[in-house]
C-alpha positions as CSV (number, residue, x, y, z in Angstrom):
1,X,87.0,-20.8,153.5
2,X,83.7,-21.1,152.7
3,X,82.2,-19.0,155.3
4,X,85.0,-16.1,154.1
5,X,83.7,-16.2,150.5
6,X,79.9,-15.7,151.6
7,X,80.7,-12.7,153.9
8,X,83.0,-10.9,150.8
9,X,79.6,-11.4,148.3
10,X,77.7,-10.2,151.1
11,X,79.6,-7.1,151.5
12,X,80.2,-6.3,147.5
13,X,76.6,-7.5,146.9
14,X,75.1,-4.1,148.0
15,X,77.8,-1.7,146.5
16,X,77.2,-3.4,142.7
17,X,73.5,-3.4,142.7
18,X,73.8,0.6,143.5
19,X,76.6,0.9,141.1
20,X,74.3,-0.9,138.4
21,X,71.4,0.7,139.7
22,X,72.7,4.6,139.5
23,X,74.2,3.6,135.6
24,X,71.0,2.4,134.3
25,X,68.8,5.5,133.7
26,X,71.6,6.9,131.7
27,X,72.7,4.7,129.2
28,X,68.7,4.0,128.6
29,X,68.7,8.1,128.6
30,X,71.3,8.5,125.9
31,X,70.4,5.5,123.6
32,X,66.8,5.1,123.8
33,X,65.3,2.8,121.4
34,X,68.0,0.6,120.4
35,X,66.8,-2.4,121.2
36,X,67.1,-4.2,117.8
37,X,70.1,-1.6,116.6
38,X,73.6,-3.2,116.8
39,X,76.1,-1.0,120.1
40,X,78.6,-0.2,117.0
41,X,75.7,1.3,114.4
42,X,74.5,3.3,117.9
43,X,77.5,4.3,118.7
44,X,78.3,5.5,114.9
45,X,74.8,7.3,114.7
46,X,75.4,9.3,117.9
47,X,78.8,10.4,116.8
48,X,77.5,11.8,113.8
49,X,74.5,13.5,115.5
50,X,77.2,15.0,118.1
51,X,79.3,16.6,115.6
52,X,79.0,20.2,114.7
53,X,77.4,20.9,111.4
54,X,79.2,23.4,109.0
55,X,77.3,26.5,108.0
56,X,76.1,26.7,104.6
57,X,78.5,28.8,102.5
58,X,76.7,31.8,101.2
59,X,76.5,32.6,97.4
60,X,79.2,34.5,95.7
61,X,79.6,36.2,91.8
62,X,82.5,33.5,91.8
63,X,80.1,30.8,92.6
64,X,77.1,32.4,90.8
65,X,78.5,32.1,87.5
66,X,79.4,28.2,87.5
67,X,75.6,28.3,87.5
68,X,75.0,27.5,83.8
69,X,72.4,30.9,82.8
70,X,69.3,29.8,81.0
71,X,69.6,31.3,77.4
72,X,67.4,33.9,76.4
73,X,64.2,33.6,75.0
74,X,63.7,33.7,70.9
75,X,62.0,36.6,69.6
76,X,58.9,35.6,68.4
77,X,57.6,36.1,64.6
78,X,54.4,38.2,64.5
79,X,55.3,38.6,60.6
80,X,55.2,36.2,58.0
81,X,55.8,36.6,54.3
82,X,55.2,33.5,52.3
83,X,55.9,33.7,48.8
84,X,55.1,30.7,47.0
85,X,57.2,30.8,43.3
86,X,55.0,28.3,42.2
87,X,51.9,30.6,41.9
88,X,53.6,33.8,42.5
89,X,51.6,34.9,45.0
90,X,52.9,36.1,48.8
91,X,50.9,35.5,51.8
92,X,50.9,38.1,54.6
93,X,50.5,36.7,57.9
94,X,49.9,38.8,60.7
95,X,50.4,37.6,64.7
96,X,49.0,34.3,62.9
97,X,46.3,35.4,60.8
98,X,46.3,35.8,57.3
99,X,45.8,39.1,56.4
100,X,46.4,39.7,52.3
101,X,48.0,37.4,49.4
102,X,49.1,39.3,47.1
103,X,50.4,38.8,43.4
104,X,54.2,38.8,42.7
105,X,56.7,38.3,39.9
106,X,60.2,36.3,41.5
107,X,63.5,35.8,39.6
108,X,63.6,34.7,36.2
109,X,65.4,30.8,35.7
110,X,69.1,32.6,35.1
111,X,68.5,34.6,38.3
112,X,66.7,32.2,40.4
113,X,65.0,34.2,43.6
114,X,66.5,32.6,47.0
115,X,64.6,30.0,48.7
116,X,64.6,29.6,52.4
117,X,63.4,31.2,55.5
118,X,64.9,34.9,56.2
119,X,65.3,37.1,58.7
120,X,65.1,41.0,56.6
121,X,68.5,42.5,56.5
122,X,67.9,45.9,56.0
123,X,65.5,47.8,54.5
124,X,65.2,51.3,52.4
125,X,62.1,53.5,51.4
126,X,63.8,54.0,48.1
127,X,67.1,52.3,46.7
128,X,68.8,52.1,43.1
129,X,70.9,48.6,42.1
130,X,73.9,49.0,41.8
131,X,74.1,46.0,40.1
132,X,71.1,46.4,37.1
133,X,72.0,50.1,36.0
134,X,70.5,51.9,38.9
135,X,67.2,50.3,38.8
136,X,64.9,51.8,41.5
137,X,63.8,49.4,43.9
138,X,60.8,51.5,46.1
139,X,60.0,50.0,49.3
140,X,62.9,47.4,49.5
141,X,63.3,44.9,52.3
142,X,66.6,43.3,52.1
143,X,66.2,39.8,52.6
144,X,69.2,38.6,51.5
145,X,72.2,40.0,49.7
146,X,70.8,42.0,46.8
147,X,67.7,40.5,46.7
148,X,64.4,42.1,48.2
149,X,61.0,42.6,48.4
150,X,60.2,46.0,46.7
151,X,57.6,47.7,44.2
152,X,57.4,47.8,40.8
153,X,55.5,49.5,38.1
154,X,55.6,46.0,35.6
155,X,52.6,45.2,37.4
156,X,51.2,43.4,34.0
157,X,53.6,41.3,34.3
158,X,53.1,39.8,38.2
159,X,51.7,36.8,38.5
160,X,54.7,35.0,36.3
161,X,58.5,34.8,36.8
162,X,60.0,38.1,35.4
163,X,62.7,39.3,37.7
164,X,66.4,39.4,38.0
165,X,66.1,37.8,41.9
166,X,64.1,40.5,43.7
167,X,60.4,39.6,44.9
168,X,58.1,42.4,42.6
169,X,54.9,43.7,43.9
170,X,52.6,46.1,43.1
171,X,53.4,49.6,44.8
172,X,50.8,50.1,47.0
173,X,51.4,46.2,48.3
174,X,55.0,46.8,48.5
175,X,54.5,50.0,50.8
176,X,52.3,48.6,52.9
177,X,54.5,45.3,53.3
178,X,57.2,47.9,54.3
179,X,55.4,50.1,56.7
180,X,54.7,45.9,58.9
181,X,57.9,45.4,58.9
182,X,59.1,48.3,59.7
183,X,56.0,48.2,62.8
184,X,57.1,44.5,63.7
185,X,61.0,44.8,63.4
186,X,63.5,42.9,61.5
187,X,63.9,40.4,64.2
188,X,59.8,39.3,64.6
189,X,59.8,39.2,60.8
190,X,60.5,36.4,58.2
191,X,60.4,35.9,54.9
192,X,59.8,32.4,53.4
193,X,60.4,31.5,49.8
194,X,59.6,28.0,48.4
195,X,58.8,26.3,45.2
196,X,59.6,26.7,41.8
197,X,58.5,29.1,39.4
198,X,57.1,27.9,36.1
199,X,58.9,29.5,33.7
200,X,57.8,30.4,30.4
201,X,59.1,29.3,27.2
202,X,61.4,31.8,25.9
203,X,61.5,32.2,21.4
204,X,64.2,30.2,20.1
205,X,67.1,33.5,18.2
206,X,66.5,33.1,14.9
207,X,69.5,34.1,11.9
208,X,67.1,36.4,10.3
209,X,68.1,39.9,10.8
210,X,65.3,41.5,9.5
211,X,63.2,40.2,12.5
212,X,65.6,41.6,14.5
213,X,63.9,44.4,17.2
214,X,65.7,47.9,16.2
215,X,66.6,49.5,19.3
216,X,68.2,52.5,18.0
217,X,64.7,53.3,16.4
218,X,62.5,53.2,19.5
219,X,61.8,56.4,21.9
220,X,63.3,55.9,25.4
221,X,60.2,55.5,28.3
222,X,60.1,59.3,30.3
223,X,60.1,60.2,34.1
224,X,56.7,60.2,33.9
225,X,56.0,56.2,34.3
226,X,58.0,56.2,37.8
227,X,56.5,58.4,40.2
228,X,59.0,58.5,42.3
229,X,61.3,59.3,40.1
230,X,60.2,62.8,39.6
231,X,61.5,64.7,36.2
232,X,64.3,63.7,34.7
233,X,65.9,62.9,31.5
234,X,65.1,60.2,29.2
235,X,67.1,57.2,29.7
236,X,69.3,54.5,27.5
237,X,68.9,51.8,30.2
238,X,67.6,48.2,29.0
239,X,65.5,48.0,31.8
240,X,63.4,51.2,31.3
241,X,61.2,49.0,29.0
242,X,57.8,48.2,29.7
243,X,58.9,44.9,31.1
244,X,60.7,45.7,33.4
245,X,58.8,48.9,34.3
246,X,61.7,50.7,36.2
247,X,60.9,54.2,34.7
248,X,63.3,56.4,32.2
249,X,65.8,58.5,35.2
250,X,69.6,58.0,34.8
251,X,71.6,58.5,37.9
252,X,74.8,60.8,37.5
């Protein structure tokens, strides 16, 4: 009956409002600010937010070295040799200033001088080939293979093309190039060769015999035009000439 229905409402009337009334403050204390954010994004951002958060693992050797290293950093060059074949001169440059250009004599057209940029190899205070009959090579930086920078006593011949590969200078200019590199170190030094020598016309062999040089006729060169040779005996040696200026010593 009617009456029945109005009596229930007003009996439940009270108990929902307090239900509603007691649930309010904490649904608007657990999701505050979500008035334009869809229940199911709320309810997705509040799980995450609840969860417990992993501790960062800490760093290990195993996990340090899949940490690609940085590679070292290149030596710098604080010596510079620059030999330019086509006026046969070197420039010295020290920590990038230019410190002496000096006259040279580089390899001859059948034993060209390399060209490129070189890190010194080696070097010796004195050294004989043992390619050209023991020739002494003072002062040699090895640049590469056989061929170095070293002294010479041709020095009226530098300025031109006259060697067999190696980089001629005069002796005190070879020591003191020496005495750099060995201050720098092989690794902050380079040697640059470039350009081409102008080589000089060589006399054409002629059939006439009587023109012909008679080697067994001439006196052999002594000790005495090598300093650092010391005494010695005379030698046979095609290169104990005045062109090539390597001194008179034979080595046993």
């Amino acid at each position: 009956p009617p009456m029945a229905a109005i009596r229930t409402f007003s009996l439940t009337a009270p108990i929902l409002m307090a239900l509603t009334a007691a649930s309010l403050p904490q649904a608007v204390k657990a999701e505050p600010h979500t008035a334009d954010v869809p229940a199911a994004g709320v309810s997705e951002a509040l799980a995450v937010l609840k969860a417990p958060q992993a501790p960062a693992a800490p760093l290990t050797d195993a996990t340090q070295t899949t940490v690609a290293a940085l590679p070292p950093p290149k030596p710098a060059i604080t010596l510079q040799a620059r030999v330019d074949q086509s006026k046969q001169t070197l420039t010295l440059i020290e920590s990038g200033r230019t410190i002496a250009s000096w006259k040279v004599s580089t390899g001859v057209a059948d034993h060209a001088t390399p060209r490129g940029t070189f890190q010194p190899e080696w070097v010796a205070k004195m050294w004989f080939s043992r390619t050209y009959d023991m020739a002494p090579m003072p002062h040699a930086v090895f640049f590469r293979g056989g061929a170095a920078i070293h002294a010479t006593q041709a020095i009226g011949v530098l300025g031109r093309a006259a060697s067999h590969g190696c980089v001629r200078l005069a002796p005190a200019n070879a020591e003191m190039f020496y005495k750099l590199v060995q201050r720098h170190g092989l690794v902050h030094t380079r040697i640059t060769v470039y350009g081409l020598p102008h080589f000089e016309t060589m006399p054409v062999a002629r059939h006439d015999l009587r023109s012909a040089p008679r080697y067994a006729s001439l006196p052999y060169r002594t000790a005495a035009a090598a300093p650092w040779t010391g005494a010695g005996r005379a030698s046979n040696s095609p290169f104990a000439s005045a062109a090539y200026g390597y001194g008179a010593v034979r080595m046993r």
